[in-house]
C-alpha positions in Angstrom: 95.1 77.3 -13.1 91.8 79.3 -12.7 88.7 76.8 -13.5 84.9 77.9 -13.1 83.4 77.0 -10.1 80.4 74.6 -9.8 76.6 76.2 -8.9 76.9 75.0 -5.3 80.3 76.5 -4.2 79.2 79.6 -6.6 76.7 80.1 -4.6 78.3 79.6 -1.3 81.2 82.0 -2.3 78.9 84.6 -3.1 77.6 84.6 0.0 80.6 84.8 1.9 82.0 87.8 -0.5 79.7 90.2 0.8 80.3 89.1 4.9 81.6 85.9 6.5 79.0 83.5 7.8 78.5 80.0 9.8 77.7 77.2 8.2 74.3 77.4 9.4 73.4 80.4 8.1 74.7 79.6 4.7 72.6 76.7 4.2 69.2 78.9 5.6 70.5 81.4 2.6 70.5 78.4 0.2 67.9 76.1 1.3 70.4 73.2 1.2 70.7 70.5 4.1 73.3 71.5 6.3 75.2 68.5 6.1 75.6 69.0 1.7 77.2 72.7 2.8 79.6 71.4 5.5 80.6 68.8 3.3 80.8 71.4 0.3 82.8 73.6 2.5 85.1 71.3 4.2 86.3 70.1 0.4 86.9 73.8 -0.1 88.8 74.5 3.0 91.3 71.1 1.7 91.5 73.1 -1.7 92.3 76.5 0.0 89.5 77.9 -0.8 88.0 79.0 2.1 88.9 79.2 5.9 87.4 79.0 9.6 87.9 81.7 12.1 87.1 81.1 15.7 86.1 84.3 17.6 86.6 83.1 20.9 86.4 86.3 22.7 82.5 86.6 21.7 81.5 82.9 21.1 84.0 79.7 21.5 81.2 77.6 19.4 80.3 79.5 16.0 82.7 79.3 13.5 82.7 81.5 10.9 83.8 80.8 7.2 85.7 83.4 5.1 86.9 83.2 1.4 90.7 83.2 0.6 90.8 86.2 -1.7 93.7 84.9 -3.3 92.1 81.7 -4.7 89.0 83.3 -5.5 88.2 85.8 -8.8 84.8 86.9 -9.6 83.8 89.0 -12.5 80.6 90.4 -13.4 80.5 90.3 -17.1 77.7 93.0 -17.5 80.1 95.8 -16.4 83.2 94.2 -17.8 81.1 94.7 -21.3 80.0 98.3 -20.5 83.0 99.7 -19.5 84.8 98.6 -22.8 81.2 99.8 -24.7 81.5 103.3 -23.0 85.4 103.1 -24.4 84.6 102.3 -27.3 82.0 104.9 -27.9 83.5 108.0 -26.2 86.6 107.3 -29.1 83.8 107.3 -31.8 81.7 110.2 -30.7 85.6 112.1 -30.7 86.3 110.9 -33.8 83.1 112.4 -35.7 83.5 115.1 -34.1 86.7 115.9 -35.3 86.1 114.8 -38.5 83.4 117.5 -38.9 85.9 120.0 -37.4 88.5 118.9 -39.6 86.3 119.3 -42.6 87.4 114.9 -43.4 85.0 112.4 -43.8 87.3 109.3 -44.6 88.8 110.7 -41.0 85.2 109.4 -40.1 84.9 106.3 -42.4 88.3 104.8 -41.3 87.7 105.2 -37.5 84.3 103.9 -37.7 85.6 100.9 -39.4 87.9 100.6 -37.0 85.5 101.0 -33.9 82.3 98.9 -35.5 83.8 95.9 -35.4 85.3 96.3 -31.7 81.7 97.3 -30.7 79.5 94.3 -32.4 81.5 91.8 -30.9 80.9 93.9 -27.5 76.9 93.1 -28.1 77.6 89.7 -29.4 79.4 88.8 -26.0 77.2 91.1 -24.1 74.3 88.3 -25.8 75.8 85.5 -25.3 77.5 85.6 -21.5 74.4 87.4 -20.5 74.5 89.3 -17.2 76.1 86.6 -14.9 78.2 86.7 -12.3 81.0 83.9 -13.0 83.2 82.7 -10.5 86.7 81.9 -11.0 88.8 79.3 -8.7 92.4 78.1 -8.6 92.0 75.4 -5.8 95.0 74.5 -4.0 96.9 70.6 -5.1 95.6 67.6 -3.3 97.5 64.8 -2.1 95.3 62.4 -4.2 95.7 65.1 -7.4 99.3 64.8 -6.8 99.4 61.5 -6.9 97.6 61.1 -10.0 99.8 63.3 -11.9 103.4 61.6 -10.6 101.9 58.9 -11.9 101.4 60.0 -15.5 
């Protein structure tokens, strides 16, 4: 089940999309305590989230963090938008331009009624998501979570 993740582990799983890093350098990226990110990142290394590699052949103490790609979804809703805008326009732009070859213009009416609407609730979206970066997770079962629903 793929639920939105919280600011904080947003934040920390953006930074480890673009490279793996220790927990040390995480919190200097964020300006949090280091204690709040090990915590943060422990509770998403229970949920599969995340994971430790040791690189013992350089250094035996730094452990860096990686994502689990497989837990993890991010979308970037600007592009999402403008690829589908492009789409969407490209098929309108043909259409009146066949309809003026064609010598049609209901050819024109019908597929611009049929493209309008698909485009202003492109730029309705578009207003309200903004351009954000959400962040999708589908955290792993805990024995505690487990528990709770056996119980129901």
């Amino acid at each position: 089940m793929w639920e939105e993740s919280d600011q904080l582990e947003k934040n920390i799983i953006l930074i480890l999309y673009k490279k793996p890093n220790s927990v040390t350098g995480i919190s200097e990226k964020l300006k949090r305590a280091k204690p709040t990110i090990s915590k943060t990142i422990e509770r998403m290394k229970n949920q599969d989230l995340v994971k430790k590699n040791h690189e013992y052949t350089k250094d035996a103490r730094k452990v860096e963090i990686s994502i689990n790609l497989n837990r993890i979804k991010i979308e970037k809703t600007h592009r999402f938008y403008l690829t589908y805008f492009f789409i969407t326009s490209f098929t309108f732009i043909s259409s009146i331009i066949l309809s003026n070859i064609l010598k049609k213009p209901f050819l024109f009416i019908g597929s611009g009624i049929g493209i309008l609407l698909p485009l202003l609730f492109i730029f309705y979206q578009a207003y309200i998501k903004e351009d954000k970066v959400i962040v999708y997770k589908n955290p792993k079962m805990t024995k505690i979570e487990e528990k709770k629903e056996n119980e129901k």
